[in-house]
C-alpha positions as CSV (number, residue, x, y, z in Angstrom):
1,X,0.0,0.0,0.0
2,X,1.2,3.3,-1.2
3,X,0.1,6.6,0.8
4,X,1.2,10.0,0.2
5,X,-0.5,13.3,1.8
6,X,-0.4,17.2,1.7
7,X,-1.2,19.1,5.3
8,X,-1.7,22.8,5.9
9,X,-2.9,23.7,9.9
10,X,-3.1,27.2,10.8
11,X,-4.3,27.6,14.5
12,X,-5.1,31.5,16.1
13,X,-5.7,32.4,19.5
14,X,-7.1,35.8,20.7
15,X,-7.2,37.3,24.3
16,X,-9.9,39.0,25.0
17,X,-12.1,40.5,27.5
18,X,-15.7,40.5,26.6
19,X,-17.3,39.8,30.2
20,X,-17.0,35.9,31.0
21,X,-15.1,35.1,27.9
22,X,-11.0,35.4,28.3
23,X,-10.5,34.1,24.9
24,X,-11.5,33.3,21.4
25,X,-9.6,30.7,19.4
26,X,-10.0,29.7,15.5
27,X,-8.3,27.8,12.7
28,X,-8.5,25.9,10.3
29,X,-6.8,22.3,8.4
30,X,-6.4,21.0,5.2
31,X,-5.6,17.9,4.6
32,X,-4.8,15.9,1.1
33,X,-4.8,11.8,0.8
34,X,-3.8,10.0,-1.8
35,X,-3.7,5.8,-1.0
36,X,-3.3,2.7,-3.6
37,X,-3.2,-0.6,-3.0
38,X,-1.8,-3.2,-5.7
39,X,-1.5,-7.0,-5.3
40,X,0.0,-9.5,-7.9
41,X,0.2,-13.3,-8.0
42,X,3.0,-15.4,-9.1
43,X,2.8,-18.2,-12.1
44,X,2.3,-21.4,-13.1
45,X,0.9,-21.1,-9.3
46,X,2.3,-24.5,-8.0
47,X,4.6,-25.1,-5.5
48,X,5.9,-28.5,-3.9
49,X,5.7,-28.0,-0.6
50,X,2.4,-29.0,1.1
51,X,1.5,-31.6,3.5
52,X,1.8,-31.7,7.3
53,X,4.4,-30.0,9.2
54,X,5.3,-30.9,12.9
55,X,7.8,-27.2,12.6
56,X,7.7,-25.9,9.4
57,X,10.8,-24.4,8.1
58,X,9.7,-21.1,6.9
59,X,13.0,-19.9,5.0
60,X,12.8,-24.0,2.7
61,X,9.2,-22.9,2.3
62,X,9.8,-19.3,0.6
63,X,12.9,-20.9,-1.6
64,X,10.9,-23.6,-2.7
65,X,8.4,-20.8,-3.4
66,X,10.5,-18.9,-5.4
67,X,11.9,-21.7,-7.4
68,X,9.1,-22.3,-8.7
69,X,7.4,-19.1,-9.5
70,X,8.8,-17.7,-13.0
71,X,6.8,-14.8,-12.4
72,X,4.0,-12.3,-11.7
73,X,1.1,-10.5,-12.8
74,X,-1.4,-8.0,-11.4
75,X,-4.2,-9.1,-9.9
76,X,-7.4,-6.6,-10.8
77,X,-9.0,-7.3,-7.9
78,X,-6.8,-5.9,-5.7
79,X,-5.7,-2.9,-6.8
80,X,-7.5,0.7,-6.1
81,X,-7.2,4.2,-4.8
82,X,-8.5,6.3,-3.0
83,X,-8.5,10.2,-3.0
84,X,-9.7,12.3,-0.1
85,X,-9.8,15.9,0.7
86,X,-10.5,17.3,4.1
87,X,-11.2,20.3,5.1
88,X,-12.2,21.7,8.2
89,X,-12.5,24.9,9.9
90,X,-13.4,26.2,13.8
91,X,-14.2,28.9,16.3
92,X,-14.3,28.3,20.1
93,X,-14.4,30.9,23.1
94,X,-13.3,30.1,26.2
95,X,-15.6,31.2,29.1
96,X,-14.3,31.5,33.2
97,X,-16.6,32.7,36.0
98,X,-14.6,31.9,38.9
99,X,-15.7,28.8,39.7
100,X,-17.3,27.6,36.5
101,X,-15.2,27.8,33.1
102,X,-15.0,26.3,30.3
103,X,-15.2,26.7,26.6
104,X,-17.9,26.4,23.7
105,X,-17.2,26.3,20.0
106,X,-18.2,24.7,16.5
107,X,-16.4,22.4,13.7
108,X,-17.2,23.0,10.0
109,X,-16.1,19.5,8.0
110,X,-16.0,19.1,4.6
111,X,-14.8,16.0,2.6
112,X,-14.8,14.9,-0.5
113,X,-13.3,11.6,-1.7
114,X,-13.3,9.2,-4.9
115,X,-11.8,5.7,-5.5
116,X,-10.3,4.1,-8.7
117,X,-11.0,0.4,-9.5
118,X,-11.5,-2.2,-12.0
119,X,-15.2,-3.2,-12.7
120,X,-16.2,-6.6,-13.6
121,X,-17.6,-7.7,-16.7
122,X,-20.0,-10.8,-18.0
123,X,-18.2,-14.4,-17.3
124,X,-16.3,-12.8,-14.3
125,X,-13.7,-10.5,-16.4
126,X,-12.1,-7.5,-15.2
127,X,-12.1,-3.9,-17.4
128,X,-9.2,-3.3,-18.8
129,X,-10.0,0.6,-17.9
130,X,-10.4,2.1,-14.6
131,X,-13.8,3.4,-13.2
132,X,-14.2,5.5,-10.4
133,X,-16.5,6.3,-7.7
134,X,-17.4,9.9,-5.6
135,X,-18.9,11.0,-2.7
136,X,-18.7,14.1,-0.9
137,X,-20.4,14.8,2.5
138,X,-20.1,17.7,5.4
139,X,-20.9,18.3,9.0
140,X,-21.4,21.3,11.7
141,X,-20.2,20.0,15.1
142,X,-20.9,21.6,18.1
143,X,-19.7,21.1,21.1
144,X,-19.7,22.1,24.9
145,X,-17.1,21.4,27.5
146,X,-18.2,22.8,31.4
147,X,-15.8,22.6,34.6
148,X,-17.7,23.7,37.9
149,X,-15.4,24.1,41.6
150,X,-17.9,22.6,43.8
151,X,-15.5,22.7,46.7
152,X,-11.5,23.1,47.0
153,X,-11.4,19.1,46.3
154,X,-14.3,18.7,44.3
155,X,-15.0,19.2,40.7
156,X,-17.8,18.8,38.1
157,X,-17.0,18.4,34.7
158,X,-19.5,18.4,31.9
159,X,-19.7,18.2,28.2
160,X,-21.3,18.0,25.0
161,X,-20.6,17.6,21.5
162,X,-21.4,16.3,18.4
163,X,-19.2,14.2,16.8
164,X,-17.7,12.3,13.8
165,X,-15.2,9.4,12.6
166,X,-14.5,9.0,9.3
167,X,-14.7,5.4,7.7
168,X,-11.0,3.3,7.5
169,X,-9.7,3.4,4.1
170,X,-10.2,-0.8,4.1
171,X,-13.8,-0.1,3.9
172,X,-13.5,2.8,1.4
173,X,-11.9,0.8,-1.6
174,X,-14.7,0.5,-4.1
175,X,-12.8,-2.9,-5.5
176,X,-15.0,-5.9,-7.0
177,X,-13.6,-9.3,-5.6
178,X,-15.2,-12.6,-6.5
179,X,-14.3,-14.8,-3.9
180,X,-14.8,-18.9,-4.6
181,X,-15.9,-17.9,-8.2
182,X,-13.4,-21.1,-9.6
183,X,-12.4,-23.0,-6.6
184,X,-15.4,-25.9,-7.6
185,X,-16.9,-25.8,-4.2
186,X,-20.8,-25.3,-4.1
187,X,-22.2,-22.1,-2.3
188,X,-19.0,-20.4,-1.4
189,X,-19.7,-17.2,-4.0
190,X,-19.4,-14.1,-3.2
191,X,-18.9,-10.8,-4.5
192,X,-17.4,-8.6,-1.7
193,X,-17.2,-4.6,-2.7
194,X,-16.1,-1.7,-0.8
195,X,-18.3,1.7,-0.9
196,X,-16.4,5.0,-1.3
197,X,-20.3,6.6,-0.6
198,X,-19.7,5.8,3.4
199,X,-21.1,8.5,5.4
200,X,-19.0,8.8,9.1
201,X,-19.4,7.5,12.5
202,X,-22.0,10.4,13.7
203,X,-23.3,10.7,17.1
204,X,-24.4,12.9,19.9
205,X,-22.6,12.5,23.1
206,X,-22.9,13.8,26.6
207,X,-21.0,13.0,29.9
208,X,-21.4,13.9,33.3
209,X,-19.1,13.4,36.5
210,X,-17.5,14.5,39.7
211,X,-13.4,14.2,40.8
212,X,-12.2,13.9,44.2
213,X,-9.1,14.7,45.2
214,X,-8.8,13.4,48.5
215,X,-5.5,13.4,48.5
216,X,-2.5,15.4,46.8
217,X,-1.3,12.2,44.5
218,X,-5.0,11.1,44.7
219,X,-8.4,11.0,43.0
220,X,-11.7,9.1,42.8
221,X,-14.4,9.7,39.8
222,X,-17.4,8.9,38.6
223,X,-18.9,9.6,35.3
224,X,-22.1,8.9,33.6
225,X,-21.5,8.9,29.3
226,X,-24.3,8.4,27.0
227,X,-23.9,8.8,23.1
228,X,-26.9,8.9,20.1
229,X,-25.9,6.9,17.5
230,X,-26.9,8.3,13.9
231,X,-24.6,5.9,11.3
232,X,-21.7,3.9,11.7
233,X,-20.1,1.5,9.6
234,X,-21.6,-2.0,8.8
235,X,-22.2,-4.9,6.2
236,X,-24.6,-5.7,4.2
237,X,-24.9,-9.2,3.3
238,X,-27.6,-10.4,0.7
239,X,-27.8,-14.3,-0.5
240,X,-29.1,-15.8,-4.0
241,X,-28.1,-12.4,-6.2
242,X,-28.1,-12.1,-10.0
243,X,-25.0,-10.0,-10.8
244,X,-25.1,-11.4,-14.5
245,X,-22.1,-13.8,-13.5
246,X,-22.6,-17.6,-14.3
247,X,-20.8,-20.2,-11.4
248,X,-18.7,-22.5,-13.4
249,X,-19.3,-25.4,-9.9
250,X,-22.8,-25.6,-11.3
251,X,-22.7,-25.8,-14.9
252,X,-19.5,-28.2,-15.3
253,X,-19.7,-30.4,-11.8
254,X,-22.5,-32.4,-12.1
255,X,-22.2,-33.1,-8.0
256,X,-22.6,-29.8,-6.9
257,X,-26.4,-30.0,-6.7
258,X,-29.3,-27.4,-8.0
259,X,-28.0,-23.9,-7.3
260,X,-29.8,-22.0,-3.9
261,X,-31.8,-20.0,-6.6
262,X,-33.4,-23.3,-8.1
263,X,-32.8,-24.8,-11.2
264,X,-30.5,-23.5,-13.8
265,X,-30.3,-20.2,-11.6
266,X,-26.5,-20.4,-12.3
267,X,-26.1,-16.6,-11.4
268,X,-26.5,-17.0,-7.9
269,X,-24.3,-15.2,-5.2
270,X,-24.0,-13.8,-1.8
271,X,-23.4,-10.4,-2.3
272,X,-21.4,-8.5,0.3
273,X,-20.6,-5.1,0.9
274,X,-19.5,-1.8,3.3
275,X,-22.5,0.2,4.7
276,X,-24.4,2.2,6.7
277,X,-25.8,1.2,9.7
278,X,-28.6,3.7,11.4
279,X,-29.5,4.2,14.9
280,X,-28.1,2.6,18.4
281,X,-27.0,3.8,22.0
282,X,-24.6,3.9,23.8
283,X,-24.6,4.3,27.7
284,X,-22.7,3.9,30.9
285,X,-20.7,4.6,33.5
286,X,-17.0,4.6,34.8
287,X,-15.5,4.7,38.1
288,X,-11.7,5.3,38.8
289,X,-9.5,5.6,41.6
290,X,-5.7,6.7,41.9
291,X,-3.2,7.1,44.8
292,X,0.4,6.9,45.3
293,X,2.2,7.1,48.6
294,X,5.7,8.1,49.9
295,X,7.3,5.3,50.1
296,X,7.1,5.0,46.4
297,X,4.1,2.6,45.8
298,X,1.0,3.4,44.3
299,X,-2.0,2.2,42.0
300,X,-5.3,3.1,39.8
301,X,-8.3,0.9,39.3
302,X,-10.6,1.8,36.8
303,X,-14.3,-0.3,35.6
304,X,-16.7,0.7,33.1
305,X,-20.0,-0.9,32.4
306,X,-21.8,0.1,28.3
307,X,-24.7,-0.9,27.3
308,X,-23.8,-0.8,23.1
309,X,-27.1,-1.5,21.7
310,X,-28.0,-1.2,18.0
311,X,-30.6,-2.2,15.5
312,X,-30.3,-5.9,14.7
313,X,-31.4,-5.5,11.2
314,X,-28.1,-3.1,10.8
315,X,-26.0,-6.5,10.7
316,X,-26.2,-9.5,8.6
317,X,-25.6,-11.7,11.6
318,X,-28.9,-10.3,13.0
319,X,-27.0,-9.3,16.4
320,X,-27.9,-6.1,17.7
321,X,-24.6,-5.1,19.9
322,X,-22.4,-3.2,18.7
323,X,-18.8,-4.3,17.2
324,X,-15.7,-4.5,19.9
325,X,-18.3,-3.0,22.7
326,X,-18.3,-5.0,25.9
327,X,-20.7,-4.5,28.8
328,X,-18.0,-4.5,31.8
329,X,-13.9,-4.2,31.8
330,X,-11.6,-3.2,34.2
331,X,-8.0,-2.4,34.5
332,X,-5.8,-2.6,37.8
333,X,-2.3,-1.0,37.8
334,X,0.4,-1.7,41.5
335,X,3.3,0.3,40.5
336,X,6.8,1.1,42.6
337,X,9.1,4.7,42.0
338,X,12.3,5.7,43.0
339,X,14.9,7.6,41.8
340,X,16.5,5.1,40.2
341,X,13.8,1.8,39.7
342,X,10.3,1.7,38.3
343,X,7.9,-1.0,38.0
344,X,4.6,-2.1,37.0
345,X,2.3,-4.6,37.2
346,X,-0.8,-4.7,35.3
347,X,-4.1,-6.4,34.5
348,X,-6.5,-5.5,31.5
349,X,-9.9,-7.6,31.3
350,X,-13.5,-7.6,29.3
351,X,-16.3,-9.6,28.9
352,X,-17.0,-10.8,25.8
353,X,-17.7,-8.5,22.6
354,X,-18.8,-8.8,19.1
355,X,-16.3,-9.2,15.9
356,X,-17.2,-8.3,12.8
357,X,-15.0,-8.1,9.9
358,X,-16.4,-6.6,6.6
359,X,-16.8,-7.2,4.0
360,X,-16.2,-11.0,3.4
361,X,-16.6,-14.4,5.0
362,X,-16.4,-13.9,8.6
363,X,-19.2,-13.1,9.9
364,X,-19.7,-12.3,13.5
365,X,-17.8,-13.7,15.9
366,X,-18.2,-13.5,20.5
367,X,-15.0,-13.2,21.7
368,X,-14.8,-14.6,25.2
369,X,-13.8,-12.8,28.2
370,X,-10.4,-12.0,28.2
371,X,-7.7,-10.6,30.4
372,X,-4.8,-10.5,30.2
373,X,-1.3,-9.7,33.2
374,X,1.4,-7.5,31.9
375,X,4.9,-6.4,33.9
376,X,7.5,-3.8,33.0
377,X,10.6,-2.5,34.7
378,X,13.2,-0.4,34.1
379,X,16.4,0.4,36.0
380,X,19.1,3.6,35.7
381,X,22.3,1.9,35.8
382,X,23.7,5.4,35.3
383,X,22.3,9.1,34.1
384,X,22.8,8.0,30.6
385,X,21.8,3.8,30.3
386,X,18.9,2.3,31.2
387,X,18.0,-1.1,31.4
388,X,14.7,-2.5,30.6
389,X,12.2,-5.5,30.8
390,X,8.8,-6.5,29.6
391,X,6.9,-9.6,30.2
392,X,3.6,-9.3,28.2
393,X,0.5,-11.9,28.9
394,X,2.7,-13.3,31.7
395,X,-0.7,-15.9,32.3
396,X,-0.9,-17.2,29.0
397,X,-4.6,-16.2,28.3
398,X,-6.0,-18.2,25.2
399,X,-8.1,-15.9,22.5
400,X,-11.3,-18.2,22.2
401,X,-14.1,-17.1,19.8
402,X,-17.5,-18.7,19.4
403,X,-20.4,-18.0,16.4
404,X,-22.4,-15.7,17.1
405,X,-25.0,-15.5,13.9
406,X,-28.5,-16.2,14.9
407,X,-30.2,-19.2,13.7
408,X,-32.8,-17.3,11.6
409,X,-30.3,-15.9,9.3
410,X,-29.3,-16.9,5.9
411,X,-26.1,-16.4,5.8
412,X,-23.7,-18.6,3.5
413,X,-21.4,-20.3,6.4
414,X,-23.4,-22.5,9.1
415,X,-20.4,-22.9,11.0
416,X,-20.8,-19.2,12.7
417,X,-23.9,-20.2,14.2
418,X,-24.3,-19.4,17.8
419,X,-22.1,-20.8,20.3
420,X,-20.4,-22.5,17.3
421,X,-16.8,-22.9,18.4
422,X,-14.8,-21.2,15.6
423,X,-11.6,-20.4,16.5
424,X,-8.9,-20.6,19.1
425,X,-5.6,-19.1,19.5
426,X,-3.4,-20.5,22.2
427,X,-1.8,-17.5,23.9
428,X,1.8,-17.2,24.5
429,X,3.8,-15.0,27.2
430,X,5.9,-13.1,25.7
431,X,9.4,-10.7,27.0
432,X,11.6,-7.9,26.0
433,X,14.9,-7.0,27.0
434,X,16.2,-3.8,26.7
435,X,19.1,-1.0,26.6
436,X,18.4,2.2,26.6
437,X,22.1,4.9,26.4
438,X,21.5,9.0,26.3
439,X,24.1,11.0,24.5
């Protein structure tokens, strides 16, 4: 993948004195993207290696590779661009009472991108010229951010915004990709596509919550979040298509059965692509506590609870949670300071969340709960050298992931049913030793 970009920022702030307001502050960004992404794949296309291996031997693996390939050519499908332009431009004045300041502005976006890529043609061929796809969209965002002194070791903070993210380029690339079109196994067609016409992550959010500093290395919080979801990112996923492409498994293997679409229905696919899902909350709340003490120790706890919920008709899987959200984690940090040695012991852990990976053949997947020990150290030997050590997922925690598409679906791949075990990664502790030397 090939990225370049052009950048202008210009930022301006202004003292003033206009009753509460101490300050106005504007600016704007401009920002230029170019990205392309290119595959090829090597000829004849055999290789000798194969079998079972007990430890493969990765360097007699690319050699044998290599022998055999006598050389390359572009693959169609995966090559496109994409070309974005952002601009954006703001105004904010910042507000102070006393005991309540704070600051209140807007966000003026404007985007406008387009994507090269090679459209298919009857009997699955690819156009030898390049089309491309537009879209252009904009936003106002306003926002509010509020911090009240309730007393000399307590504070209120309070805000609220509108808000965007803008789609990953991954789900951007208009490309065509046929996948299973010729490898002679019945119903594993698809047509995956990319959409450059993705509109952003937009939502209203709003947070409340009150700090305590009970202490003067010390705090305790609470917070209350809730955020309106308007669109976010999704997959669309539609079975027994016409796209005017015949599937060679059913006219030339006569075991491969009637095609989903009934008899001589040889156009038939599962059609899958980048989208737009529409509504959802999202709503919770965090506590978090912090403290370090003279004698050099210290720690911070922190637990949220989010209720993610979405429509399930926004996902093919017909699961309405939304991706990577989990309802409770926590994170707990013990940590010792001198002048000289630092260390730190840490353990991350959620409950299990929703993957979805889009567009293509993975469907959803329910992570289990994970968590997962870390520990890192470092000592000064001198002013100049330091000495370093990481041990990462000290306890071994294994990545286990279970189906999560509900029964009533028709998606192409039974085996992410629910509670379907689909994969497992066996996980592995793993350490760092390090030098550090200052000149």
């Amino acid at each position: 993948m090939i990225q370049s970009s052009g950048y202008l920022n210009l930022d301006f702030e202004i003292p003033v004195e206009l009753g509460v307001i101490t300050a106005i502050k504007t600016g704007l960004r401009y920002a230029d993207h170019k990205v392309v992404q290119d595959g090829n794949e090597y000829y004849p296309g055999t290789v000798t290696a194969g079998g079972s291996f007990v430890i493969p031997d990765m360097d007699l693996m690319i050699a044998d590779s290599l022998a055999m390939t006598e050389g390359y050519t572009a693959r169609p499908q995966a090559y496109g661009t994409i070309e974005e332009e952002n601009f954006a431009l703001y105004a904010m004045a910042d507000f102070d009472t006393g005991g309540i300041r704070g600051n209140l502005g807007v966000r003026y976006i404007s985007t406008d991108i387009s994507s090269d890529y090679y459209d298919l043609s009857d009997e699955g061929v690819y156009d030898s010229t390049l089309s491309i796809d537009k879209a252009d969209y904009n936003e106002f965002l306003p926002s509010l951010n509020v911090v009240m002194d309730l007393a000399d070791d307590l504070i209120l903070r309070t805000s609220a915004a509108q808000v965007i993210s803008r789609p990953n380029y991954a789900d951007l690339f208009a490309t065509r990709n046929l996948a299973g079109y010729t490898d002679n196994r019945p119903l594993n067609e698809m047509l995956n596509t990319g959409n450059v016409g993705l509109s952003p992550f937009k939502a209203f959010q709003a947070d409340i919550g009150v700090e305590w500093y009970f202490d003067d290395d010390a705090m305790l919080s609470v917070t209350y979040f809730t955020k309106e979801v308007r669109s976010f990112i999704s997959t669309q996923q539609q079975t027994n298509q016409q796209i005017s492409i015949d599937i060679p498994v059913y006219t030339t293997n006569p075991d491969a059965g009637e095609p989903p679409c009934g008899a001589q229905q040889y156009d038939c696919w599962t059609v899958s692509s980048s989208t737009n899902g529409t509504g959802g909350s999202i709503e919770g709340i965090e506590f978090q506590i912090q403290d370090s003490f003279d004698n050099g120790f210290g720690y911070s706890f922190n637990y949220t609870y989010s209720d993610a919920q979405a429509p399930a008709e926004n996902y093919p899987g017909r699961v309405g949670v939304f991706s990577d959200s989990s309802k409770n984690s926590y994170n707990v940090v013990g940590f010792y300071e001198n002048d000289d040695f630092s260390a730190r012991l840490a353990y991350n852990w959620r409950s299990e969340f929703i993957i979805r990976e889009a567009p293509g053949w993975y469907g959803n997947r329910e992570h289990q709960d994970y968590g997962q020990l870390d520990f890192s150290a470092t000592y000064s030997v001198t002013d100049y050298l330091d000495v370093t050590f990481e041990g990462i997922n000290l306890t071994e925690e294994d990545s286990v992931q279970l189906g999560n598409n509900d029964a009533s679906t028709s998606l192409p791949n039974p085996d992410l049913l629910n509670d379907f075990p689909v994969w497992s990664f066996e996980g592995e502790a793993r350490y760092k030793l390090g030098v550090t030397m200052r000149f």
